[in-house]
PAKOL-813367 format. One record per residue (C-alpha): residue in three letters; x, y, z. Coordinates in steps of 0.5 Angstrom, whole numbers, padded with zeros to 4 digits, always signed. Each point is the difference from the previous one (the first is absolute). Example, Ala and Ser with C-alpha at 12.3 -4.5 7.8 and 13.67 -1.06 7.14 Angstrom:
PAKOL-813367
Ala+0025-0009+0016
Ser+0002+0007-0002
end
This chain:
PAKOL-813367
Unk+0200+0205+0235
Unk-0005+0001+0005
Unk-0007+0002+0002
Unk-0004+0003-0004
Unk+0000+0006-0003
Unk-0005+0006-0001
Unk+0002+0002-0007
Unk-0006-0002-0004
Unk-0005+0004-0003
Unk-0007-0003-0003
Unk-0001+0001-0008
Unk-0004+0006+0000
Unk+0006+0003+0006
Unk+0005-0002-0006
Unk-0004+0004-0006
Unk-0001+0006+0004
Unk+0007+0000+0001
Unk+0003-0001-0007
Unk-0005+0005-0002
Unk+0003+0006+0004
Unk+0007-0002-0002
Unk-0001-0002-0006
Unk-0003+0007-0001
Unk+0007+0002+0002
Unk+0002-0003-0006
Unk-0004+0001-0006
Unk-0006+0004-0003
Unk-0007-0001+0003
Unk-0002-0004-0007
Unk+0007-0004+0001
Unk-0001-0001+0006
Unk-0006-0004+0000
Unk+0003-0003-0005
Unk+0006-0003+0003
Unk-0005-0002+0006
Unk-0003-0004-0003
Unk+0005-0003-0003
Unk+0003-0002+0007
Unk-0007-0003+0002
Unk+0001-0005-0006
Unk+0005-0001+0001
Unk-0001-0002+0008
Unk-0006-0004-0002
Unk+0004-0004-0004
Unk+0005-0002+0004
Unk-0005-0001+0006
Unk-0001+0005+0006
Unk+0003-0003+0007
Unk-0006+0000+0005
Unk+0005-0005+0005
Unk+0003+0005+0003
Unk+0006-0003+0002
Unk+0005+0006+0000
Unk+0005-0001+0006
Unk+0005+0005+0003
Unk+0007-0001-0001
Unk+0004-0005+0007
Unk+0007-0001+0001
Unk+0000-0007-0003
Unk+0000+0005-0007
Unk+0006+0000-0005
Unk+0001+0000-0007
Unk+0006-0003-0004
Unk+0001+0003-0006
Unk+0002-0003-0006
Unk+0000-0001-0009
Unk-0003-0006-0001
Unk+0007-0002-0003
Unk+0004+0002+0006
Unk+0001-0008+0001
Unk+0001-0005-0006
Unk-0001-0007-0001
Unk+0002-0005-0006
Unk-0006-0002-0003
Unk-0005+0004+0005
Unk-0004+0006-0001
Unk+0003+0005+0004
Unk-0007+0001+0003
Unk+0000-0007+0002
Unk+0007+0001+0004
Unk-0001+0007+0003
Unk-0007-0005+0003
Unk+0004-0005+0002
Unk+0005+0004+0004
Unk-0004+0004+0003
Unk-0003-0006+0002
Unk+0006-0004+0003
Unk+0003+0006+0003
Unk-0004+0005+0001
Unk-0007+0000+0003
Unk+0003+0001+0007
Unk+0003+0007-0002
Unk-0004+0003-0005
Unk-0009+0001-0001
Unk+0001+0003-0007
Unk+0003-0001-0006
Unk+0001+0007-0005
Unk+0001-0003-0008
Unk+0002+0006-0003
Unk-0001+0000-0007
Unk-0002-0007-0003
Unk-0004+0003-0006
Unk+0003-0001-0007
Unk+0004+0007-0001
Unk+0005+0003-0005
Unk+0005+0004+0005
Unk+0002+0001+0007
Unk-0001-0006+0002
Unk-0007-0001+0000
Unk-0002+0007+0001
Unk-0001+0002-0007
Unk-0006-0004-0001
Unk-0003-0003-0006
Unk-0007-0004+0002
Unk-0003+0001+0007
Unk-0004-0006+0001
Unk+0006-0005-0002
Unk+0005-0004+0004
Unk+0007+0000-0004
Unk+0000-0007-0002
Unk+0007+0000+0001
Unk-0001+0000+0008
Unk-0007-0004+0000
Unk-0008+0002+0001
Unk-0005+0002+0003
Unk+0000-0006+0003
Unk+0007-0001+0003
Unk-0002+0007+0003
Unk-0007-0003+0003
Unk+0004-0005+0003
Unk+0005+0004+0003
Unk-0006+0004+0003
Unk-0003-0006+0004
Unk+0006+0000+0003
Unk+0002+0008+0001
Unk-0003+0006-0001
Unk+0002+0003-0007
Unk+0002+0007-0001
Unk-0002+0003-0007
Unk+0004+0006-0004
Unk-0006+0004-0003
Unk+0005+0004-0005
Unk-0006+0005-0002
Unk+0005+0007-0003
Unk+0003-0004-0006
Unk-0001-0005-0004
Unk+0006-0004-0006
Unk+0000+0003-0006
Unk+0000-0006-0003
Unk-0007-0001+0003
Unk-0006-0003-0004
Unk-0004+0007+0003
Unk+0006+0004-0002
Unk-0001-0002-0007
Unk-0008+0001-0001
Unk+0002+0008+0004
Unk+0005+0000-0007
Unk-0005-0004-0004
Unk-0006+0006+0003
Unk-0004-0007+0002
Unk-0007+0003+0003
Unk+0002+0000+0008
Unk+0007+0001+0000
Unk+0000+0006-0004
Unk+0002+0004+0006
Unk+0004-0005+0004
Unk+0007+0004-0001
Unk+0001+0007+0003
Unk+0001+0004-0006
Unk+0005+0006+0000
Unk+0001+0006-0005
Unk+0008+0002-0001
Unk-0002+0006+0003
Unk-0003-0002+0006
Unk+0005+0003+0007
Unk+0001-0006+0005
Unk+0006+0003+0003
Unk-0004-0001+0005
Unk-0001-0006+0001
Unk+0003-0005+0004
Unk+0005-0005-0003
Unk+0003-0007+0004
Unk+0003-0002-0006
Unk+0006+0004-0003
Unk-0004-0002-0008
Unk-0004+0003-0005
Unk-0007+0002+0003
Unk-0003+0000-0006
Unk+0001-0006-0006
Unk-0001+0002-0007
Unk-0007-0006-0003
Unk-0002+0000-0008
Unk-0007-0004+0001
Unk-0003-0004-0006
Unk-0004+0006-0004
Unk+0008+0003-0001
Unk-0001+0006+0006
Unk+0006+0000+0004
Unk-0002+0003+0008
Unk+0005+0000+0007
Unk-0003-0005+0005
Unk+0002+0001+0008
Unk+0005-0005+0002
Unk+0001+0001+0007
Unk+0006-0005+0001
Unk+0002-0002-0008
Unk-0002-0001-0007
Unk-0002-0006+0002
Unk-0006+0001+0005
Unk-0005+0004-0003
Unk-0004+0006+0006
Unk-0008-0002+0001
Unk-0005+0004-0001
Unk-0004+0001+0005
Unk-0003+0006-0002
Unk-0004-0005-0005
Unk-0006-0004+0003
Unk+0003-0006-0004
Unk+0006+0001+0003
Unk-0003-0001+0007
Unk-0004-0006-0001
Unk+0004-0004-0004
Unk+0005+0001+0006
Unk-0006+0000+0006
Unk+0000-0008-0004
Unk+0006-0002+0001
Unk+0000+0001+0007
Unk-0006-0003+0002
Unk+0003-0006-0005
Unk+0004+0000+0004
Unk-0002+0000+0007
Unk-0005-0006-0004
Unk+0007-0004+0000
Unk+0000+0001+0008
Unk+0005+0006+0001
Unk+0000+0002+0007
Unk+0004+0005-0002
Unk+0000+0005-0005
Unk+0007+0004-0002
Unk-0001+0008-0003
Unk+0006+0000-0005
Unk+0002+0007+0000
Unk-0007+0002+0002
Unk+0003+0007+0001
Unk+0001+0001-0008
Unk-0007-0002-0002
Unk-0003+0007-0001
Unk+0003+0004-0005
Unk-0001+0008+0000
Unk+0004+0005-0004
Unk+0002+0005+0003
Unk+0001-0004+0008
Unk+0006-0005+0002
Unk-0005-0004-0002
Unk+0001-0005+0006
Unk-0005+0000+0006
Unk-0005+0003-0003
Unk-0007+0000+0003
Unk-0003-0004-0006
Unk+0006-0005+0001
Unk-0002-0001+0008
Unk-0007+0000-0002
Unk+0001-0006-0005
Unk+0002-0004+0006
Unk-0006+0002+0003
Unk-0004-0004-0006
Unk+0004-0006+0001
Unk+0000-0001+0007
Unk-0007+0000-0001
Unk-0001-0005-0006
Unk+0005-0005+0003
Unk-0003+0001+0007
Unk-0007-0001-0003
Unk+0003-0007-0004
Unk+0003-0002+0006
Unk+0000+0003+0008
Unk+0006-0002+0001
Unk+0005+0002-0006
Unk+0004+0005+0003
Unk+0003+0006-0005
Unk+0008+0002+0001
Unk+0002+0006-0004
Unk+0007+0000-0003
Unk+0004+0007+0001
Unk+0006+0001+0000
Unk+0000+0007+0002
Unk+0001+0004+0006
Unk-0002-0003+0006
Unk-0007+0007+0002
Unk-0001-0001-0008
Unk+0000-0008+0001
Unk-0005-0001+0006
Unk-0005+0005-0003
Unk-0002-0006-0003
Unk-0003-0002+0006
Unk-0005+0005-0001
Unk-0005+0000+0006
Unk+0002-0007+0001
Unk-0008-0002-0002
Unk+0002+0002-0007
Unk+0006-0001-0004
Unk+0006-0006+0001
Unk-0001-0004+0007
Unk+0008-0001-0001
Unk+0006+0005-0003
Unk+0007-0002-0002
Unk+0004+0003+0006
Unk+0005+0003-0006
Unk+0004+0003+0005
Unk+0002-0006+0004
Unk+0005-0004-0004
Unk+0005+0005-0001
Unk-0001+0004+0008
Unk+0002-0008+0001
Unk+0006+0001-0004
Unk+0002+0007+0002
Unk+0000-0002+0007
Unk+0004-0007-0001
Unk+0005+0005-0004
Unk+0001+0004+0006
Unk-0002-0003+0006
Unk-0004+0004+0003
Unk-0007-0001+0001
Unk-0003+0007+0001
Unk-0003+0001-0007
Unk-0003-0005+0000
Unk-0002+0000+0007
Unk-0004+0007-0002
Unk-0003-0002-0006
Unk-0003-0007+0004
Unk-0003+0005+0004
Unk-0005+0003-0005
Unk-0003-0006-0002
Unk-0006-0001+0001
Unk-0006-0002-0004
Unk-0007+0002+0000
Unk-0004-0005+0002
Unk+0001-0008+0002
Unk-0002-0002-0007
Unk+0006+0003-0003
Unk+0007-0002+0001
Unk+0007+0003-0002
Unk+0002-0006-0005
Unk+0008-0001+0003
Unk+0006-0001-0005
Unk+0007+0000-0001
Unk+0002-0003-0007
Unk-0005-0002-0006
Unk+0000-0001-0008
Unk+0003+0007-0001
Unk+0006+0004+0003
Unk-0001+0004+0006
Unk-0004+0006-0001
Unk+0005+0005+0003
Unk-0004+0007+0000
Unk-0003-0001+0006
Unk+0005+0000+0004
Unk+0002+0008-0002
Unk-0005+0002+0004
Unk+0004-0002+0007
Unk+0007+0000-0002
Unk+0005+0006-0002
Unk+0001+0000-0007
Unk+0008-0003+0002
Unk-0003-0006+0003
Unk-0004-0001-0007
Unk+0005-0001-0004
Unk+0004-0004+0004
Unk-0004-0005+0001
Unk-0002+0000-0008
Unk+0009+0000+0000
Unk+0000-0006+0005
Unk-0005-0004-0005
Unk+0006+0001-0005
Unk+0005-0002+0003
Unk-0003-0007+0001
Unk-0003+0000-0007
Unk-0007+0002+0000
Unk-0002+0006-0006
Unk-0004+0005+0001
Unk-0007+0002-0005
Unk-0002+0008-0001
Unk-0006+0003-0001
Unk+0000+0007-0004
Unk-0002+0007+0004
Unk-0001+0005-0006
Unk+0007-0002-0004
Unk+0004-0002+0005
Unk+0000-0007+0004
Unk+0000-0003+0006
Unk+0001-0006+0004
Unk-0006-0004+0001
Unk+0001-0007+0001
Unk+0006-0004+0003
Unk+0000-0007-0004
Unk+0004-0005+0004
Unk-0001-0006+0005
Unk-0003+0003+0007
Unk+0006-0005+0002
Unk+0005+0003-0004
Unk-0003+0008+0001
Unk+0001-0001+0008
Unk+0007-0005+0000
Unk+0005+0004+0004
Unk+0007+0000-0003
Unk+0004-0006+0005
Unk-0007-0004+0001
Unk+0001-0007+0000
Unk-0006-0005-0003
Unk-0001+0000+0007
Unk+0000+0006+0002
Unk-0003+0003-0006
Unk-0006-0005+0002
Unk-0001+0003+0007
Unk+0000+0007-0003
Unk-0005-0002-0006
Unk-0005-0004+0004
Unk+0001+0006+0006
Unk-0003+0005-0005
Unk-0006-0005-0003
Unk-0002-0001+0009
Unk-0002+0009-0002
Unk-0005-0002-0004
Unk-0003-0006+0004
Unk+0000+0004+0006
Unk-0004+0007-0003
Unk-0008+0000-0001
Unk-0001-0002-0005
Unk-0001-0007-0005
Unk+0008-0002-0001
Unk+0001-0003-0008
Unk+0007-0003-0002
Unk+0002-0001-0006
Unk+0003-0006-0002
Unk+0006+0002-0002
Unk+0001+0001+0007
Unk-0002-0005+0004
Unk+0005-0004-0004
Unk+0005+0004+0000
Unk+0002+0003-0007
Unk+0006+0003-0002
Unk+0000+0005-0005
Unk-0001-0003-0007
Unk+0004+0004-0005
Unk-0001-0005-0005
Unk-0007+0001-0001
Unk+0001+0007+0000
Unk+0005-0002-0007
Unk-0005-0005-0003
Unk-0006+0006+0000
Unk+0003+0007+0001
Unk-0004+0001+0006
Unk+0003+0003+0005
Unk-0006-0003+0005
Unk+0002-0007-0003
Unk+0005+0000+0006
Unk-0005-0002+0006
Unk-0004-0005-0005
Unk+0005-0005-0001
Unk-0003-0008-0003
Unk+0002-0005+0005
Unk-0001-0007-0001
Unk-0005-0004+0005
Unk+0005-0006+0001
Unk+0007+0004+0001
Unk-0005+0005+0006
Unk-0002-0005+0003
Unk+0007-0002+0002
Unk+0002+0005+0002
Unk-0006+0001+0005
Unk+0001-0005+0003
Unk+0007+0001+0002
Unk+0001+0005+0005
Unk+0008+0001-0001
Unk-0002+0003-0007
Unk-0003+0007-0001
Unk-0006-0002-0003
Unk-0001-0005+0007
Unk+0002+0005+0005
Unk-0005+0006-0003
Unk-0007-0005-0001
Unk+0001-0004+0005
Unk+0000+0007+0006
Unk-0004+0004-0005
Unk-0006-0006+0000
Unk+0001-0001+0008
Unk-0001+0008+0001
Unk-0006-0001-0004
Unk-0003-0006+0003
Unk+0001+0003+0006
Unk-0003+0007-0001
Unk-0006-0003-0002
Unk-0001-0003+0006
Unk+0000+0006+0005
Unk-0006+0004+0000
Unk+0004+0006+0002
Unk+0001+0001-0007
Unk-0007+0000-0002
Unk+0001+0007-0005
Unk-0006+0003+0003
Unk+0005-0001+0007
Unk+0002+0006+0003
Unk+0008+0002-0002
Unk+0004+0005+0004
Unk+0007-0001-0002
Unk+0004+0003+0005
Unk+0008+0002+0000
Unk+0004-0006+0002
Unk+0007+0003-0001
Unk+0003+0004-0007
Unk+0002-0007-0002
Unk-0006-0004+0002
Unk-0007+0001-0003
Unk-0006-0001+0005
Unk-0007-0001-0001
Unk-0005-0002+0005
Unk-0007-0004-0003
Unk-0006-0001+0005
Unk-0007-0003-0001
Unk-0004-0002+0008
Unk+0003-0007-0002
Unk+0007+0002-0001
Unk+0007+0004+0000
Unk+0005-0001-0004
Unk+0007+0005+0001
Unk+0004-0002-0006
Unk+0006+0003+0000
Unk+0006+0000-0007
Unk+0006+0002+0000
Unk+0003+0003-0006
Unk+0006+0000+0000
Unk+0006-0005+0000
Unk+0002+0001+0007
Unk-0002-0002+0006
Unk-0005+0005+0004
Unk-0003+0001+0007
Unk-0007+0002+0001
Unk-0004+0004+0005
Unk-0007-0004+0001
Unk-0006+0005+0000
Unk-0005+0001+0006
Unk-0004-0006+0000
Unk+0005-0005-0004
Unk+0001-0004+0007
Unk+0004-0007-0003
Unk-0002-0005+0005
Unk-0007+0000-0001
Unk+0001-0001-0008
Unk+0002-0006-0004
Unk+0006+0002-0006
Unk-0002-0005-0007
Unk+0005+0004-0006
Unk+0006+0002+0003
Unk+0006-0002+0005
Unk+0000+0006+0005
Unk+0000+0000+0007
Unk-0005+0006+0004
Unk+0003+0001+0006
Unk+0000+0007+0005
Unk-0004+0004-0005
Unk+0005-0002-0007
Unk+0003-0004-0004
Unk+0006-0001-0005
Unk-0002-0002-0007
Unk+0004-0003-0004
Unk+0003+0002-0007
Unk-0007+0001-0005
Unk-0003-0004+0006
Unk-0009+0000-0001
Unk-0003-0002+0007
Unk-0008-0001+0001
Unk-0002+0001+0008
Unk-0008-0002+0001
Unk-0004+0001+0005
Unk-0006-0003+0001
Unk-0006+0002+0003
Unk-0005-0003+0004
end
């Protein structure tokens, strides 16, 4: 990160705030209430008068992991992620994404038990502390659900004083076939508390993960603790888990919902109080109008959102070989101000969200990307539309999603590490999940051993046997984490990819895709070629090749073009003086 950012607002700014939004939310007495209890809770975690907040820089990259990804004999998974990353890779990566390490019933971690614990299986709070000495930390704030098997559920059912309104409670006649349905599952499930009264609770995702109720003030502050427990335990990033579901309204989709939105509101504000340099980023995995409205003014709501629609236009364009979708939609990104920032991915610990692709692809181009994801393995999750069903999510390896029908290992290297360039190149902050930096296949055993479709891209690996692999540049594994880790490093080197550079991306050719990124230090044409053939390109007005230098690629630019070889990536850098 670089200079100082001007998001910062003294205490009597952050009360002012919060009551006006809070009155959005609640009536005039709860309001005050919920107020009052956020102060508290401010003051008990400490207000951050350092003002250390600071703009995101090229230099910026966030690796996405489970705690457990890599194992070790006789080591903590925690103790061997720190150790990993250290050894190899500080050069590539400045923070670290631990998805959920928290004692869980489900989900694989995201059906929690106990907020404020570290899973003893995978380490403690102190092996987290460690690693955050050495990287910056990313924290899920799993705010719409907590697991059925939680000490809170259980005082909801037992009618404990202050839980008494934890669930969200809905009468057998109520009309939800409004509301919006990710999961092809019951949205309701069936509970007898301890005094014999049976009741339906919201269970947005499964039976297991039990909707809060943000309409009780308990709800809020109990959770408004929890996130500030956490930016006490040094995350710099905090994630909104379905931060889109949060609100629930019979009678809407509930989803999006104007509450929901001014729920992130509170929580920027109550982190940013704790610490100026705790950055909110909202998880929604919807269309792409209805994801970056949770930027709100870009003063307000998430200084990062998810960029959903990238991953399967990436697969889209690498299926066809053809780059102008994806071309278009690169051009209408745009964040509204420098302290917010698209955040760049291609694969992460869920399948490929492939809704977002319908709003630029015919309805035939849909579903033959959802049939080449079958034919090299992958499934597809569904989610439910009044009584019928429709594709949601692909679970499969981003690499098995992309591999073409005759690719050798080489070749399918070439491809993979040519679609992950995209993210790197885009504004935005890139984030890379594990698995593919080290090159993952899918894991079909692990969807048998759970039954989950989503296990496919979560695979297990030991510590000794990736090493091996890594270091050997004739394996798989070695051919894509030694390239991926290069690009990074040497992304994070080049100022022209600052996110608040500025980006043109440009028509190279229908097979190559064009972005041109600028600051008064430097331009950068980055230049992908996305097909398995090679390409000749017309170099734009102002791409003079003499006067630049080439550090990621083999082409040579002469007499205003070049001829990119098959899924060759090249980076030409102009620097100012």
């Amino acid at each position: 990160m670089q200079e100082k950012s001007k998001d910062m607002m003294p205490r009597q700014a952050v009360q002012e705030a919060m009551r006006r939004i809070l009155g959005t939310m609640y009536s005039a007495e709860d309001a005050e209430r919920a107020l009052h209890g956020i102060l508290s809770c401010i003051d008990k975690y400490g207000w951050d008068r350092n003002h250390h907040g600071e703009a995101w820089s090229e230099s910026d990259a966030v690796l996405i992991t489970y705690a457990d990804s890599i194992t070790k004999k006789g080591q903590k998974p925690l103790a061997t992620l720190r150790n990993f990353y250290s050894e190899h890779l500080q050069e590539s990566f400045s923070h670290v994404h631990l998805l959920p390490f928290f004692p869980y019933s489900s989900d694989d971690g995201f059906s929690i038990t106990d907020f404020y614990s570290v899973n003893p299986r995978l380490g403690t709070w102190k092996d987290i502390e460690r690693l955050g000495e050495e990287a910056g930390l990313m924290f899920d704030f799993v705010l719409n659900h907590v697991s059925a098997r939680s000490r809170w559920f259980k005082q909801y059912l037992a009618a404990k004083e202050g839980y008494r309104s934890l669930a969200v409670e809905v009468p057998e006649d109520t009309d939800l076939s409004m509301v919006f349905r990710p999961r092809a599952l019951p949205l309701c499930t069936p509970v007898a508390k301890k005094d014999g009264t049976g009741v339906h609770v919201w269970t947005t995702f499964s039976s297991d993960q039990i909707d809060l109720n943000y309409k009780s003030v308990d709800v809020l502050l109990r959770m408004i603790d929890v996130l500030l427990f956490y930016v006490s335990k040094g995350a710099s990033i905090i994630r909104l888990d379905a931060i889109a579901y949060a609100w629930k309204e019979p009678g809407t989709p509930c989803i999006h919902l104007p509450e929901a939105h001014a729920l992130v509101k509170l929580i920027r504000l109550a982190a940013g109080a704790v610490s100026t340099a705790c950055r909110i980023l909202t998880e929604t995995n919807v269309p792409h109008k209805d994801n970056v409205s949770y930027f709100g003014s870009g003063h307000d709501e998430a200084h990062m959102v998810y960029n959903f629609s990238l991953p399967p236009l990436v697969l889209y364009t690498f299926i066809t070989g053809d780059t102008s979708v994806l071309l278009h939609w690169s051009k209408t990104l745009k964040a509204p101000c420098p302290e917010t920032s698209f955040f760049n991915f291609t694969a992460s610990h869920d399948g490929i969200g492939i809704l977002p692709l319908k709003e630029y692809v015919p309805e035939r181009d849909f579903s033959a990307v959802i049939d080449h994801v079958r034919r090299n393995g992958g499934a597809v999750s569904y989610k439910s539309i009044n009584d019928s069903k429709a594709p949601y999510e692909l679970n499969v390896s981003f690499i098995d999603a992309i591999a073409g029908p005759q690719d050798s290992p080489a070749s399918l290297a070439r491809r993979f590490l040519a679609s992950q360039s995209i993210a790197l190149v885009l504004p935005g902050i890139p984030a890379v999940y594990i698995h593919s930096l080290l090159g993952s296949r899918n894991w079909y055993r692990g969807v048998e051993q759970t039954g989950m479709l989503r296990s496919i891209n979560r695979e297990k690996l030991r510590a000794e046997a990736v090493l091996q692999e890594i270091s050997d540049r004739k394996t798989f594994r070695g051919m894509i984490f030694s390239a991926y880790t290069r690009m990074l490093a040497l992304r994070r080197s080049l100022p022209a990819f600052s996110p608040a550079a500025m980006c043109e991306p440009f028509f190279a050719s229908p097979q190559v895709f064009g972005v041109k990124r600028r600051t008064h230090r430097q331009t950068i044409y980055a230049y992908t070629n996305v097909t398995d053939r090679q390409v000749r390109v017309e170099l734009p007005q102002g791409h003079t090749a003499g006067q630049g230098r080439t550090v990621l690629g083999t082409a040579v630019f002469r007499d205003g073009s070049a001829v990119l070889q098959p899924f060759e990536v090249c980076w030409m850098v102009y620097d100012h003086k």
